[in-house]
C-alpha positions as CSV (number, residue, x, y, z in Angstrom):
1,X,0.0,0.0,0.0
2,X,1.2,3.7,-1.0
3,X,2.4,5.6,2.4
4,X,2.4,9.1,0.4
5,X,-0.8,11.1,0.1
6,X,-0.3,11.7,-3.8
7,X,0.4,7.6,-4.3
8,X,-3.0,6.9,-2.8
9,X,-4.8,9.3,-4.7
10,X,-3.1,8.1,-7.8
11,X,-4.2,4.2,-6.5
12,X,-7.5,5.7,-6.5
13,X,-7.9,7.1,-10.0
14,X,-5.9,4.0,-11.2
15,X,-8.6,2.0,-9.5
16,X,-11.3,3.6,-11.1
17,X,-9.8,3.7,-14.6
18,X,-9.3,0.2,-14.6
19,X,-12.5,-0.5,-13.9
20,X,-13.9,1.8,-16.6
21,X,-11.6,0.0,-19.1
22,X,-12.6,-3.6,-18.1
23,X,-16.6,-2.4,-19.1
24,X,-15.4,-0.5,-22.3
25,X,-13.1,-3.9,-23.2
26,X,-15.6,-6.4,-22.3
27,X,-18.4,-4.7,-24.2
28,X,-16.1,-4.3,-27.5
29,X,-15.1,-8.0,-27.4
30,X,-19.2,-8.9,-27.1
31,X,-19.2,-6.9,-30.2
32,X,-16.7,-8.5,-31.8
33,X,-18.1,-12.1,-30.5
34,X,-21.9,-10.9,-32.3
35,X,-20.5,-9.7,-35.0
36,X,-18.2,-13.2,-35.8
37,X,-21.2,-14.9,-35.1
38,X,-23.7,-13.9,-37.2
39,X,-21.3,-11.3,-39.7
40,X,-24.5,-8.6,-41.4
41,X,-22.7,-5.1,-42.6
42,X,-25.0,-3.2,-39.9
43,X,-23.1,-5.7,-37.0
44,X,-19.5,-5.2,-38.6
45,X,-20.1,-0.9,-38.9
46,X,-21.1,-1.6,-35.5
47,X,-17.9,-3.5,-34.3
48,X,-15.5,-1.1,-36.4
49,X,-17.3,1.8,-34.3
50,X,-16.7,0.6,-30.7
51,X,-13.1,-1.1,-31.6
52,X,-12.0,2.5,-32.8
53,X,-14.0,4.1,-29.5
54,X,-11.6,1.4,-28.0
55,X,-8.4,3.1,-29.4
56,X,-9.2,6.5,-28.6
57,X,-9.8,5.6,-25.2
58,X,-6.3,3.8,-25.2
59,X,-8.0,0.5,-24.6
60,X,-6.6,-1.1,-27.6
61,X,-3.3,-0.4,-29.3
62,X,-3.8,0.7,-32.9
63,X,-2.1,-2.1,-35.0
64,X,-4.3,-4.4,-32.6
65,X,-7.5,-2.1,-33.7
66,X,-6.4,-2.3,-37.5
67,X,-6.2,-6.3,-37.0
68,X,-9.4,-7.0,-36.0
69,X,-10.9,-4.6,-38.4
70,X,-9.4,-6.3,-40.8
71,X,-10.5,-10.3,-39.9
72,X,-14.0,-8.8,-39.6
73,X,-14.2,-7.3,-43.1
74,X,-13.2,-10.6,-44.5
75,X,-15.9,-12.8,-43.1
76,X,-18.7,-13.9,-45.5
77,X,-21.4,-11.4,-45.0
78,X,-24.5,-12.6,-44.5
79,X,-28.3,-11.3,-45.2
80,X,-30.1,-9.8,-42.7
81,X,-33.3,-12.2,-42.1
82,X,-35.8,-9.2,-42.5
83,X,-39.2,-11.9,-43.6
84,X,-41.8,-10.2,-44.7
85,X,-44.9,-12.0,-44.1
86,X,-47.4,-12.8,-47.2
87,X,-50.8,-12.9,-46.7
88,X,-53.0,-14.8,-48.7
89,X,-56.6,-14.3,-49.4
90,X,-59.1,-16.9,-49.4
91,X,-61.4,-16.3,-52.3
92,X,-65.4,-17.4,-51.1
């Protein structure tokens, strides 16, 4: 444990960064994980958004950022499953 005021202060903020950075991380790679699993080009704008979020906020290094981006953009796309439902009428 820090004995000097300014070293527990900085513990603190270090603390609460942390914790801020394990949400921000964990959410990105839940991103990630949706979007590998079921790859539509709304889920993949939606990972490239939070992963670059991620390097602003320092949470991921750049070339790491760039990496992932680019193993999502080469996963087959697939169609969003948008059904539309046909009625049919009964003629009397």
């Amino acid at each position: 444990m820090p004995v000097i005021r300014s070293a527990k202060k900085k513990l603190k903020v270090d603390r609460k960064r942390e914790s801020s950075n394990k949400k921000a991380e964990s959410f990105i790679n839940f991103i990630i994980k949706k979007t590998q699993t079921k790859p539509t080009p709304g889920n993949i704008q939606e990972a490239f958004k939070a992963i670059d979020k991620g390097v602003k906020k320092d949470i991921f290094h750049k070339n790491k950022a760039a990496r992932l981006k680019s193993r999502l953009s080469k996963l087959p796309l697939k169609k969003s499953s948008t059904k539309t439902k046909t009625t049919k009428k009964s003629v009397k």
